[in-house]
C-alpha positions as CSV (number, residue, x, y, z in Angstrom):
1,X,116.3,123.0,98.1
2,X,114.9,123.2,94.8
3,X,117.2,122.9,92.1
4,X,116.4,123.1,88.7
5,X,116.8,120.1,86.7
6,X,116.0,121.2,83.2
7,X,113.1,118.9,83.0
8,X,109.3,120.6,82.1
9,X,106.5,118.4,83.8
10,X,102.8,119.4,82.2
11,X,100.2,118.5,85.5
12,X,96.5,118.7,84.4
13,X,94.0,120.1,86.7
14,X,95.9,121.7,88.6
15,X,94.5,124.4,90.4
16,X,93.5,122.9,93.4
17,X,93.7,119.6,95.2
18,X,96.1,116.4,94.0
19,X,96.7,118.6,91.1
20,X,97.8,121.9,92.9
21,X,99.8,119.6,95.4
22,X,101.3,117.7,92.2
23,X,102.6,121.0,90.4
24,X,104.3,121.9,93.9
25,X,105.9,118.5,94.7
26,X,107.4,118.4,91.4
27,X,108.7,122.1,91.5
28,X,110.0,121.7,94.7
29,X,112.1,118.4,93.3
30,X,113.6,120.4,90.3
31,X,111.1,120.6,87.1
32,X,110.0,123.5,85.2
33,X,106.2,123.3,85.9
34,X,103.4,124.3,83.5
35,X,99.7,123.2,84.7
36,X,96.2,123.4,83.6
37,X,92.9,124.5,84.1
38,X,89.5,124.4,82.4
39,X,89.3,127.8,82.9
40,X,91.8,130.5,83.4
41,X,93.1,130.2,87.0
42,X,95.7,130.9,90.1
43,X,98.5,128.0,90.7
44,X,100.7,127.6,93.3
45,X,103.9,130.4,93.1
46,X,106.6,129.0,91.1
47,X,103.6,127.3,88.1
48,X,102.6,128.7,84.8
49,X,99.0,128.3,84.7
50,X,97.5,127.9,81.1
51,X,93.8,126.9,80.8
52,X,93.0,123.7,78.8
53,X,89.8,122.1,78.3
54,X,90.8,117.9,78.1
55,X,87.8,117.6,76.5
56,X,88.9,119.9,73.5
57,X,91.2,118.4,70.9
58,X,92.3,121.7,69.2
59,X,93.0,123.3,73.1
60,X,94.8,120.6,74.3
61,X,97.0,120.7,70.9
62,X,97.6,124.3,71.5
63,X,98.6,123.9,75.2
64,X,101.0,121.5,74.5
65,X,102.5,123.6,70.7
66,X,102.3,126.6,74.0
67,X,104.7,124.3,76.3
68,X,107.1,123.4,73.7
69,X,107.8,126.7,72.2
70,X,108.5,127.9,76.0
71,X,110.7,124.8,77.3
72,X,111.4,123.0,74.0
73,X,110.6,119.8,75.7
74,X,108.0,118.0,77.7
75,X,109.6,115.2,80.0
76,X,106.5,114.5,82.1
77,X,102.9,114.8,81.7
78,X,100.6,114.2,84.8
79,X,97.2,113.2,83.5
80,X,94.7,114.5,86.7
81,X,92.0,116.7,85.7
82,X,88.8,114.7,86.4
83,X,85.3,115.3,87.5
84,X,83.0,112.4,89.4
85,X,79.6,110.5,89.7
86,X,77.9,110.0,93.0
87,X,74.5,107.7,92.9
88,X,73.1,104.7,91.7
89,X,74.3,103.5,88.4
90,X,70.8,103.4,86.7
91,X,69.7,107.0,88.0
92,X,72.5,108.3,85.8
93,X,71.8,108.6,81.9
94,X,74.2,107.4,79.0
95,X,74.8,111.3,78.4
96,X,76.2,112.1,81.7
97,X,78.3,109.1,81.8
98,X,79.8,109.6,77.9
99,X,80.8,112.7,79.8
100,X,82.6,111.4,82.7
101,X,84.7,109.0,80.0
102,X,85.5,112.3,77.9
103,X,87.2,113.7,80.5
104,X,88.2,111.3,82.6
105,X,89.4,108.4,79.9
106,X,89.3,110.4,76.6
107,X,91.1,113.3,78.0
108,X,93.9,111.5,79.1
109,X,94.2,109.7,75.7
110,X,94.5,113.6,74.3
111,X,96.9,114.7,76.1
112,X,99.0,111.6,76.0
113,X,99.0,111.2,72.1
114,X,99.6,115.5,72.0
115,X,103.1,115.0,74.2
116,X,103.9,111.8,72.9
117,X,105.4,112.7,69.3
118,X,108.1,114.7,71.6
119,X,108.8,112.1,73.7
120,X,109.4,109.9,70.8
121,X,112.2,112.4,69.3
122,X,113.6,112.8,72.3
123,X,113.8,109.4,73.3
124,X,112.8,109.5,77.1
125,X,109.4,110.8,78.9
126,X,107.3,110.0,81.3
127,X,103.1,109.7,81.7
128,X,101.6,109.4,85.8
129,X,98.2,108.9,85.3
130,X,96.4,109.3,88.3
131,X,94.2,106.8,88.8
132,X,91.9,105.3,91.8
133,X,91.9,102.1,94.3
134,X,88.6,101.7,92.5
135,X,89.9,100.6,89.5
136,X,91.1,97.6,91.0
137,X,88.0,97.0,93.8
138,X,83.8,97.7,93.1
139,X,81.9,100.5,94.9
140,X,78.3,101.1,95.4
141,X,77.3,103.6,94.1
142,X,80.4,104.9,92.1
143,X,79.7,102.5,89.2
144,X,80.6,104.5,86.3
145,X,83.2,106.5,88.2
146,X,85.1,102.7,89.1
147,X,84.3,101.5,85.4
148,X,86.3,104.7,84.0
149,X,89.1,104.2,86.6
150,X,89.3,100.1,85.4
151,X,89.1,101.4,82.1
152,X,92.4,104.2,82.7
153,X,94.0,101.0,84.3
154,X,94.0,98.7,81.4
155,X,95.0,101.7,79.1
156,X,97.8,102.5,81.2
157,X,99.3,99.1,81.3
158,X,99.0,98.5,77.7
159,X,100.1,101.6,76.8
160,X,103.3,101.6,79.1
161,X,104.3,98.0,77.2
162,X,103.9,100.0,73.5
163,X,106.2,102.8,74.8
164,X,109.2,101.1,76.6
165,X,110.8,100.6,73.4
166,X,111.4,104.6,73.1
167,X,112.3,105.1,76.4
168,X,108.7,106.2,77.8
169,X,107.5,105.2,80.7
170,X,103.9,105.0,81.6
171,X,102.8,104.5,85.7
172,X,99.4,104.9,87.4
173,X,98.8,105.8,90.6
174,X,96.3,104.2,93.0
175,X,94.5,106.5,96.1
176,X,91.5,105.9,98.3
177,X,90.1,108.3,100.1
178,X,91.6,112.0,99.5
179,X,90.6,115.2,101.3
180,X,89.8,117.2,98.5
181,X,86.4,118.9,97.3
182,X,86.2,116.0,94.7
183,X,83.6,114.5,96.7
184,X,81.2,117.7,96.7
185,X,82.2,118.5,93.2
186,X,80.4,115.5,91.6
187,X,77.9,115.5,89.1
188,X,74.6,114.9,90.7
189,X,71.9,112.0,88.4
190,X,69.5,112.6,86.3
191,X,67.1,111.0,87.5
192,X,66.8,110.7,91.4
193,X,65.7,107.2,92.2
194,X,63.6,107.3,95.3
195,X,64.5,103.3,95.9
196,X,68.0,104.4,96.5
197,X,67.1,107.2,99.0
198,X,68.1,104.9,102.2
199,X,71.1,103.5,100.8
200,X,72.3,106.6,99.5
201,X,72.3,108.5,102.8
202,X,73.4,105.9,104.1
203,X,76.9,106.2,101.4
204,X,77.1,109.7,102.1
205,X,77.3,109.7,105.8
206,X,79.8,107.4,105.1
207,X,81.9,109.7,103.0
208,X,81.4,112.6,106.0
209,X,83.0,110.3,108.7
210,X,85.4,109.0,106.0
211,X,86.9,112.4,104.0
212,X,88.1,113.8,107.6
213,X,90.2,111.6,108.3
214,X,91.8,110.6,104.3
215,X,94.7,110.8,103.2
216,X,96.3,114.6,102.2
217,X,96.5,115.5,98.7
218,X,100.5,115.8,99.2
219,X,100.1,112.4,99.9
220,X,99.8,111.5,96.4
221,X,101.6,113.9,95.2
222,X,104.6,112.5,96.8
223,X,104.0,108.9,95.0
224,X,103.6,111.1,92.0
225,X,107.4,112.8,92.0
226,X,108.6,109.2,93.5
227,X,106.9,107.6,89.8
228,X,108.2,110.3,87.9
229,X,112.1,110.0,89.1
230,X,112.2,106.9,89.8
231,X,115.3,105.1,88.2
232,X,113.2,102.2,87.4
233,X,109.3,103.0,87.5
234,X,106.2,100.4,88.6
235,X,103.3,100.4,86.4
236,X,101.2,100.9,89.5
237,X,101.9,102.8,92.9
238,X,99.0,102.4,95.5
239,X,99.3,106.5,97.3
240,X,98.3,106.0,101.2
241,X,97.4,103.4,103.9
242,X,94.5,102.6,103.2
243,X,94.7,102.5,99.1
244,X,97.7,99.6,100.3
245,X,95.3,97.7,102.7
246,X,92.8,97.3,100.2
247,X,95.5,96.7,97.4
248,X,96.9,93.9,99.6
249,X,93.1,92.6,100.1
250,X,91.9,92.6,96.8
251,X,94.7,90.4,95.8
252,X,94.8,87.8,98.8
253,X,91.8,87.8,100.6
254,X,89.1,84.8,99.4
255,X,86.8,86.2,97.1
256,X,83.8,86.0,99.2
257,X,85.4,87.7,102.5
258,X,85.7,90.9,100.3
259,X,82.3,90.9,99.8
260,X,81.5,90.8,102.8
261,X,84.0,93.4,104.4
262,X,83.2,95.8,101.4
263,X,79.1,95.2,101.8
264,X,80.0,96.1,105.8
265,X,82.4,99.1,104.7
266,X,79.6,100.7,102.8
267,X,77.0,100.1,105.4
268,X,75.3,97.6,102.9
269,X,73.1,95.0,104.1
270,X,74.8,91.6,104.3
């Protein structure tokens, strides 16, 4: 049953996947649920769409002046819009990674300073950024994707220690694999390296037997709601099996071993 707490949630990039499946998790457990688009687009029924460009200062100001004047308060803000890189790290050029970090990184740095002054006065809030197991493990081939994700880790963690003292909480969350159209979405290189023909292939047959069988979007969004209620809230939440497996890994396996089982994941030669 979905019974209205009071509480406005703000979920970004929300017209399809872990977004979409965010802003109807979080309806369904009782908040007032505005999300965004870069462009003007259909949500789920029940969620005010408003388009918002992360990458846009004066929008993202607007959106949030837009929320407030609606609700009077913002009690949770779901940083997810995002776009991806797919290749080899060289074969992409400083432009087209400066991008990924503006959306990925410096959009969620927008949006968090635009709610946060709210927050403050109110004394309580809290920020889910949605985050990736590949901010805590490498990937070939998803260099600059896994350095933005490390990146949104170590800002998310710092950030949540600044805030506790005004009753803001700040929590990432931690997938692997999700069946979304993220995957196809992503922004091809520049520069098309034919030395990294094989291997590539190789990656993205990888993904094709992979993405089937990944976790749902709901999936996360369920970690999401549990981060955003939660009485007392973790500074990380791994979202699936598998992002727990290779949690669990990364911290207790011998360095060398992970190698290994990641160069044989990937289809890497040993």
């Amino acid at each position: 049953m979905n019974m209205n707490s009071g509480k406005t949630a703000v979920v970004t990039g929300a017209s399809s996947g872990i977004g979409r499946a965010t802003a109807e998790a979080l309806m369904r457990a009782g908040f007032t649920v505005f999300g965004t688009s870069r462009k003007a687009s259909n949500g789920p029924d029940g969620v005010t769409m408003l388009a918002c460009d992360v990458t846009d200062g004066e929008a993202v100001a607007a959106l949030v002046s837009t929320v407030l004047s609606r609700t009077g308060r913002i009690d949770l803000l779901v940083n997810n819009a995002g776009v991806g890189l797919l290749g080899g790290a060289e074969e992409f050029s400083v432009a087209q990674v400066q991008a990924l970090f503006d959306v990925n990184l410096f959009g969620v740095i927008r949006m968090t300073n635009a709610v946060l002054p709210s927050m403050r006065r109110r004394g309580q809030g809290r920020i889910v950024n949605i985050g990736s197991i590949l901010g805590l493990v490498p990937a070939p081939y998803s260099a600059h994707y896994s350095a933005v994700k490390h990146a949104l880790e170590g800002y998310s963690e710092s950030f949540d220690h600044e805030v506790r003292a005004f009753n803001i909480r700040v929590s990432i969350i931690e997938p692997a694999f999700v069946r979304t159209v993220f995957d196809q979405n992503g922004i091809e290189p520049d520069s098309l390296l034919k030395e990294y023909d094989q291997a590539r292939a190789g990656f993205k047959a990888l993904l094709s037997d992979v993405m089937p069988k990944a976790d749902r979007p709901e999936v996360v969004a369920d970690v999401v709601v549990k981060a955003a209620t939660d009485a007392r809230p973790r500074r990380r939440y791994t979202a699936g099996k598998a992002a727990r497996q290779v949690s669990l890994l990364r911290r207790f396996a011998p360095a060398e071993m992970f190698d290994k089982s990641l160069r044989k994941q990937f289809r890497l030669p040993a």
